[in-house]
C-alpha positions in Angstrom: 186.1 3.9 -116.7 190.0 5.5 -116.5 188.1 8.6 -117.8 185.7 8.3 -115.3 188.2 8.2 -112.6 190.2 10.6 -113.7 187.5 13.2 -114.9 187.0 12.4 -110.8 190.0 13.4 -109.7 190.4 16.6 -111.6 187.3 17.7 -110.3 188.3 17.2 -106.5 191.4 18.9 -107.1 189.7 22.0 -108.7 187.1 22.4 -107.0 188.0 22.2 -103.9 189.0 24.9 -103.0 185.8 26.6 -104.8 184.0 24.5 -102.0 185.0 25.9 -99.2 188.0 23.4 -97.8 191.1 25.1 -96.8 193.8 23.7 -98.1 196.8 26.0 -96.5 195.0 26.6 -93.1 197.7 25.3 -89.8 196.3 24.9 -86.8 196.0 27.4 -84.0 199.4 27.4 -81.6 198.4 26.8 -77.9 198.9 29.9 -75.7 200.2 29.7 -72.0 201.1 32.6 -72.3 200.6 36.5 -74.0 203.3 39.4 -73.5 201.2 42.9 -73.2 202.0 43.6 -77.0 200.5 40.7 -78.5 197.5 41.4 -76.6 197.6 44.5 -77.7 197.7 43.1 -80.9 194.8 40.9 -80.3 192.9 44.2 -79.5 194.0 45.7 -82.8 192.5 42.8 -84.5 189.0 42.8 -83.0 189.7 46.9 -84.0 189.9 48.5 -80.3 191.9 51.4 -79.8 194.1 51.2 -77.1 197.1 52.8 -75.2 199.8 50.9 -73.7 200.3 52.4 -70.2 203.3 52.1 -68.3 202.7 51.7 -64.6 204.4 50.2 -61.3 203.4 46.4 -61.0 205.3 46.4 -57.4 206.1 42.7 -59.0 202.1 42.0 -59.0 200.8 42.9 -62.3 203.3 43.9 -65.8 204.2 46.8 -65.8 202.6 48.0 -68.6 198.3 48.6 -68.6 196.2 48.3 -71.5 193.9 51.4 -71.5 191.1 50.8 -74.2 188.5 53.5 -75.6 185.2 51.7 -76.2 182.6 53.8 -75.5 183.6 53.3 -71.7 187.3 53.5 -70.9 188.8 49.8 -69.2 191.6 48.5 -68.9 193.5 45.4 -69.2 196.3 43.8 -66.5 198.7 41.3 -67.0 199.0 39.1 -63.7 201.4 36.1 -62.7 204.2 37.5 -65.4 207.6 36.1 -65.7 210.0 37.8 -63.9 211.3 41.1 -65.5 209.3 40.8 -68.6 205.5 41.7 -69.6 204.6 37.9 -70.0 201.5 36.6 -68.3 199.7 33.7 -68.4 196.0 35.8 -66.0 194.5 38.8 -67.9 192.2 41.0 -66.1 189.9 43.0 -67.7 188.6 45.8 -65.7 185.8 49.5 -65.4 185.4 52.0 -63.2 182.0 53.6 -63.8 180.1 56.2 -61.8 177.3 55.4 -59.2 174.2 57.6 -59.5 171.2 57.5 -57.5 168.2 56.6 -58.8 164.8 58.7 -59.0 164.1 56.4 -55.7 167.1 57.1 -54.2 168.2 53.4 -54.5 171.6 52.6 -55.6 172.1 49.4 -58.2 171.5 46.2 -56.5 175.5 44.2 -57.1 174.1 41.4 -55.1 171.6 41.0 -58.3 173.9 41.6 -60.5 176.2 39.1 -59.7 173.8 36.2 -59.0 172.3 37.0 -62.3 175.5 37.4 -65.1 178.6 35.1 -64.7 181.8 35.1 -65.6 182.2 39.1 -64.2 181.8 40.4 -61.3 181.0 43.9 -59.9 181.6 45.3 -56.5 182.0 48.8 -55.0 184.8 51.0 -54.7 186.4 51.8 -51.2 184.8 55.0 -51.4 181.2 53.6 -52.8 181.6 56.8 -55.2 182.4 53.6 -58.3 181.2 50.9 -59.1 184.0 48.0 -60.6 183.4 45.2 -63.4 186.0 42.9 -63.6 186.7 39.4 -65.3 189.6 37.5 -65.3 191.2 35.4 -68.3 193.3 32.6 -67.1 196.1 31.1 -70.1 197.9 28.6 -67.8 197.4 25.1 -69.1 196.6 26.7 -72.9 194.3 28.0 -74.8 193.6 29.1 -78.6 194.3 32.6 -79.2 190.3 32.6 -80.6 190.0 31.8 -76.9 190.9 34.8 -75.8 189.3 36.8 -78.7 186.1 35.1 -77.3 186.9 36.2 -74.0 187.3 39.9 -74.7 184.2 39.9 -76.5 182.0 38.6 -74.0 183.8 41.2 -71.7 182.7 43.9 -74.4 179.4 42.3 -73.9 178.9 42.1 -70.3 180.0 46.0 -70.1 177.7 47.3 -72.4 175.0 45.4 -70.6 176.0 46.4 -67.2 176.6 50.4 -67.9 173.3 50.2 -69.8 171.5 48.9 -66.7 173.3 51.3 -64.7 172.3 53.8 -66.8 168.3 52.9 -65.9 168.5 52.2 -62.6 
């Protein structure tokens, strides 16, 4: 029976690993926060390229924009940063594409498009010669950083889908 029990044991310990557990894994740290760099980071991981842009907040967004190239060029904004520093706890992701008339002469219906895809939005430029996607990413009260990974993804998402419909309208 002491063989039994310890043939047990020996097997738990060895194979476990083999079995998928994961015994060194810690969990995620709760983020209320992101400076522009480790979101930039967080970019690199998901394998976007990116630019770090330096630009004048005027004490409303960091001073530093995220340009990414990904088939269509957006950017991301830090907003509600600590003073003085590129530390922000809203993200917003954001694209400027191209309006084009249709073979009717119609432009693409926003109204439709926003009662039909959540979590972004898309509205007109001043000059109606754009059209603007944006979706916001709000760390106050914390989140995982596969939180925000999720976040930029379904951003990717919603992009391709709405410059695809644009493109067949």
């Amino acid at each position: 029976m002491r063989w039994l029990a310890l043939i047990l044991v020996c097997f738990g310990i060895f194979w476990q690993p083999a079995l998928g557990a994961d015994t060194t894994s810690k969990p995620q740290s709760i983020l209320s926060a992101l400076s522009m760099t480790d979101l930039g980071e967080t970019l690199d991981l998901l394998g976007l390229a990116y630019e770090p842009q330096k630009i004048d907040g005027q004490k409303v967004v960091a001073n530093t924009r995220l340009v990414v190239a990904d088939g269509v060029t957006w950017f991301v904004y830090g907003y509600n940063c600590q003073d003085g520093e590129d530390i922000c706890s809203e993200f917003q992701m954001r694209a400027v594409l191209q309006t084009q008339k249709n073979q009717n002469g119609t432009r693409f219906d926003l109204e439709q498009w926003n009662r039909d895809n959540r979590f972004v939005r898309a509205y007109a430029s001043s000059t109606g010669q754009a059209l603007v996607l944006e979706m916001d990413v709000y760390l106050a009260g914390g989140v995982m950083l596969s939180n925000v990974t999720d976040q930029i993804l379904l951003w990717r998402q919603s992009l391709r889908k709405f410059s695809l419909e644009l493109q067949q309208k």
